[in-house]
C-alpha positions as CSV (number, residue, x, y, z in Angstrom):
1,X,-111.9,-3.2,80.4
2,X,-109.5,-5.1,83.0
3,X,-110.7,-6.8,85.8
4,X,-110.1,-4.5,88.9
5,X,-109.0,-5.2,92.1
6,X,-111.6,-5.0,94.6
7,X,-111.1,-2.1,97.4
8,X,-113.4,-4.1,99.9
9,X,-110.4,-5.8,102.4
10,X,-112.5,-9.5,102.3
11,X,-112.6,-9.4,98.6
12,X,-109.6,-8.1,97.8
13,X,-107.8,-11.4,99.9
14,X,-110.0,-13.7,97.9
15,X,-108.5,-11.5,94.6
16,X,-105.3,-11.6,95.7
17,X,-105.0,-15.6,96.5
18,X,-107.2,-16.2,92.8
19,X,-104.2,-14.0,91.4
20,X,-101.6,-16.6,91.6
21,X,-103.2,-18.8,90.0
22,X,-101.0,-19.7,86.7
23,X,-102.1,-19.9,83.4
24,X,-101.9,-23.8,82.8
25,X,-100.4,-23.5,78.9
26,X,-98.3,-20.4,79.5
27,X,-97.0,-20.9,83.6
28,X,-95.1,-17.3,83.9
29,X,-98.4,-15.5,83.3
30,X,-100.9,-15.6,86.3
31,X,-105.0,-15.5,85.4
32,X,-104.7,-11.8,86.7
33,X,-101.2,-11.4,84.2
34,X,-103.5,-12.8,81.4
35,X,-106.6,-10.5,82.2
36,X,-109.0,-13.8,82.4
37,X,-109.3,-12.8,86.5
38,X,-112.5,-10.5,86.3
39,X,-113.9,-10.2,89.5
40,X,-113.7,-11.5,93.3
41,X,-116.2,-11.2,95.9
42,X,-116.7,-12.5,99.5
43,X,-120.0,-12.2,101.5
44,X,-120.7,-12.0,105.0
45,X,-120.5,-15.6,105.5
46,X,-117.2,-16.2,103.9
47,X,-118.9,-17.7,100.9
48,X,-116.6,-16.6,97.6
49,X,-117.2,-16.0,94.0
50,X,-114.8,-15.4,91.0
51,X,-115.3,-14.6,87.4
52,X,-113.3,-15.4,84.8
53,X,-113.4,-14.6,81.3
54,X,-111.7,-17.3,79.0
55,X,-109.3,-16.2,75.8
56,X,-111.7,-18.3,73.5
57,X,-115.3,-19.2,74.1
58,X,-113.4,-23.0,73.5
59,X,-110.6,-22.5,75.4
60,X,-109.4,-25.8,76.6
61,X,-107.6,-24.3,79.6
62,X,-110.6,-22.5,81.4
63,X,-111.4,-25.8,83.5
64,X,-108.1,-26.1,84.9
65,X,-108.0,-22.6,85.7
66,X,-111.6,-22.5,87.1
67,X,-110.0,-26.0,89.3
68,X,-106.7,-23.9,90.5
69,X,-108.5,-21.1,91.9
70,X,-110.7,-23.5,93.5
71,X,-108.1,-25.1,95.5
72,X,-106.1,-22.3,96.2
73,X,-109.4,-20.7,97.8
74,X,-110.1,-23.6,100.1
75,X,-106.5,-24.3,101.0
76,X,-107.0,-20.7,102.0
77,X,-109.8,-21.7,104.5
78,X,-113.0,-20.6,102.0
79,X,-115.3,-23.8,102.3
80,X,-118.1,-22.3,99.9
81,X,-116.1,-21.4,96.0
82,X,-118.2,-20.7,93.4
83,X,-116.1,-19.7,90.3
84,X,-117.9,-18.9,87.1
85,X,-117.1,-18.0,83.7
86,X,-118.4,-15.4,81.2
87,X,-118.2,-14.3,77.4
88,X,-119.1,-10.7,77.5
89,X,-117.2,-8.8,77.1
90,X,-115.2,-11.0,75.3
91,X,-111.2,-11.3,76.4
92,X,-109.2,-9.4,74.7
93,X,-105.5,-8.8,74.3
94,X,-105.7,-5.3,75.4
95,X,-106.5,-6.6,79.1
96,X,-103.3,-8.4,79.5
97,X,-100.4,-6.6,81.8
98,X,-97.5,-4.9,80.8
99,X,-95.9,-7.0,83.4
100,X,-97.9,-10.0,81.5
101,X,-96.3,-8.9,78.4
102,X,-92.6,-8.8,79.8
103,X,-93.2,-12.3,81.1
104,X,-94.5,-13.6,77.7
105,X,-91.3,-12.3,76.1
106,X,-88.8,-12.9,78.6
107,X,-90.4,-16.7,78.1
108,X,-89.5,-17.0,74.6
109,X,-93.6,-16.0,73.2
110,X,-93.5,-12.6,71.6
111,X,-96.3,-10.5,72.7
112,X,-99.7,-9.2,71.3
113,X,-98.8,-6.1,69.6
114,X,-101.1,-3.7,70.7
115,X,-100.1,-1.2,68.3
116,X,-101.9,-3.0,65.8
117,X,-104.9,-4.3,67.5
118,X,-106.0,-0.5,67.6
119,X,-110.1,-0.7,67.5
120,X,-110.1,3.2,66.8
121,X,-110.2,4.3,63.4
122,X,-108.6,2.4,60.5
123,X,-108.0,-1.2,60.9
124,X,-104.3,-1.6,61.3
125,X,-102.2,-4.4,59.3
126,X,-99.2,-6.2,61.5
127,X,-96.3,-6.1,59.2
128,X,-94.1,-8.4,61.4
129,X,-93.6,-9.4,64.2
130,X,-90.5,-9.1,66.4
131,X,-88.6,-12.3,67.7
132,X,-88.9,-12.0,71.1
133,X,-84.7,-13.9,71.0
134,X,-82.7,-11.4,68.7
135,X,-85.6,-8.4,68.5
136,X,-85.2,-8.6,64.8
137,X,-88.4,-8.0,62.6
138,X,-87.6,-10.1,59.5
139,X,-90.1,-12.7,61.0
140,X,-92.5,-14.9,58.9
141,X,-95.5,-16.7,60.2
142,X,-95.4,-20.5,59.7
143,X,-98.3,-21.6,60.7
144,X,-101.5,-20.0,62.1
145,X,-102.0,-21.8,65.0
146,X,-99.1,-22.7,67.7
147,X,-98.7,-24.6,70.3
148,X,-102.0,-23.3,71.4
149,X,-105.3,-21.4,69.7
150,X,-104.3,-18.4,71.1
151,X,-100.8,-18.6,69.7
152,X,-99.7,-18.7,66.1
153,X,-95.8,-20.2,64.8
154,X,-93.3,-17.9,63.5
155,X,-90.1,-18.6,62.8
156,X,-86.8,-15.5,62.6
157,X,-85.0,-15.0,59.4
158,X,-82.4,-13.8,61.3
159,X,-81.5,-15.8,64.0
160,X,-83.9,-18.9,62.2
161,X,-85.3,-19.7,65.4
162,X,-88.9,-21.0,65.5
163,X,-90.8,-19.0,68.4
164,X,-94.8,-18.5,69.4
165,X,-96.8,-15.4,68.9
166,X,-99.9,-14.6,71.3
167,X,-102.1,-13.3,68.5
168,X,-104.1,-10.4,69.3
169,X,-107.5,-10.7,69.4
């Protein structure tokens, strides 16, 4: 369930200038990359509204976020921005881009695999994870958390470089 781009012209310009808006601990994704964008609207007065759905319910980078598309609005000529956030649904994985998921890789963070974040039938186990440097699979998680929640430390057994994973989730 991905945020859509509106088909109404007024909202689809305040989606469009929200969509650049980078995501402040990973800066090759953009909110809309990430799925976090969920929905733009404009009214007839030129007020503006934007939903965003965080990764975590904590997630320490919503705020700065919820402040960049803020700016970007009103450097964009919208005086009245209200952006707001909600929990349900609840971000998943599933909502980021393919384009998202190039970026993360090309970055050096190897990508949610969606392959095993199936939520249809048997719950799938994640045997490894592919370095996103050499593409081997002889990975090994070395410690849960990363550089951020949403990330967890792995490190390849081939190439013995340390690299991020986005978990799924």
């Amino acid at each position: 369930m991905t945020g859509t781009r509106p088909h109404e012209p007024a909202a689809a310009r305040v989606w469009d200038i929200a969509a650049e808006v980078l995501d402040p601990e990973v800066p090759v994704l953009t909110i809309e990359d990430l799925g976090v964008l969920r929905t733009a609207e404009a009214d007839e007065r030129g007020a503006v509204r934007v939903v965003l759905t965080p990764t975590y319910s904590g997630c320490p980078a919503i705020d700065q976020m919820r402040d960049d598309v803020r700016s970007r609005l009103r450097a964009a000529g919208y005086e009245q921005v209200v952006v707001e956030y909600t929990l349900a649904p609840a971000w998943s994985t599933d909502w980021m881009s393919e384009a998202g998921k190039r970026k993360l890789a090309d970055y050096g963070i190897a990508p949610p695999d969606f392959r095993a974040a199936s939520r249809r039938g048997p719950v799938l186990v994640q045997l490894s994870v592919r370095c996103p440097r050499c593409g081997s699979t002889r990975t090994r998680e070395v410690a849960r958390f990363g550089s951020t929640s949403c990330k967890a430390l792995h490190e390849c057994l081939d190439c013995l470089e340390p690299f991020d994973y986005f978990k799924v989730h």
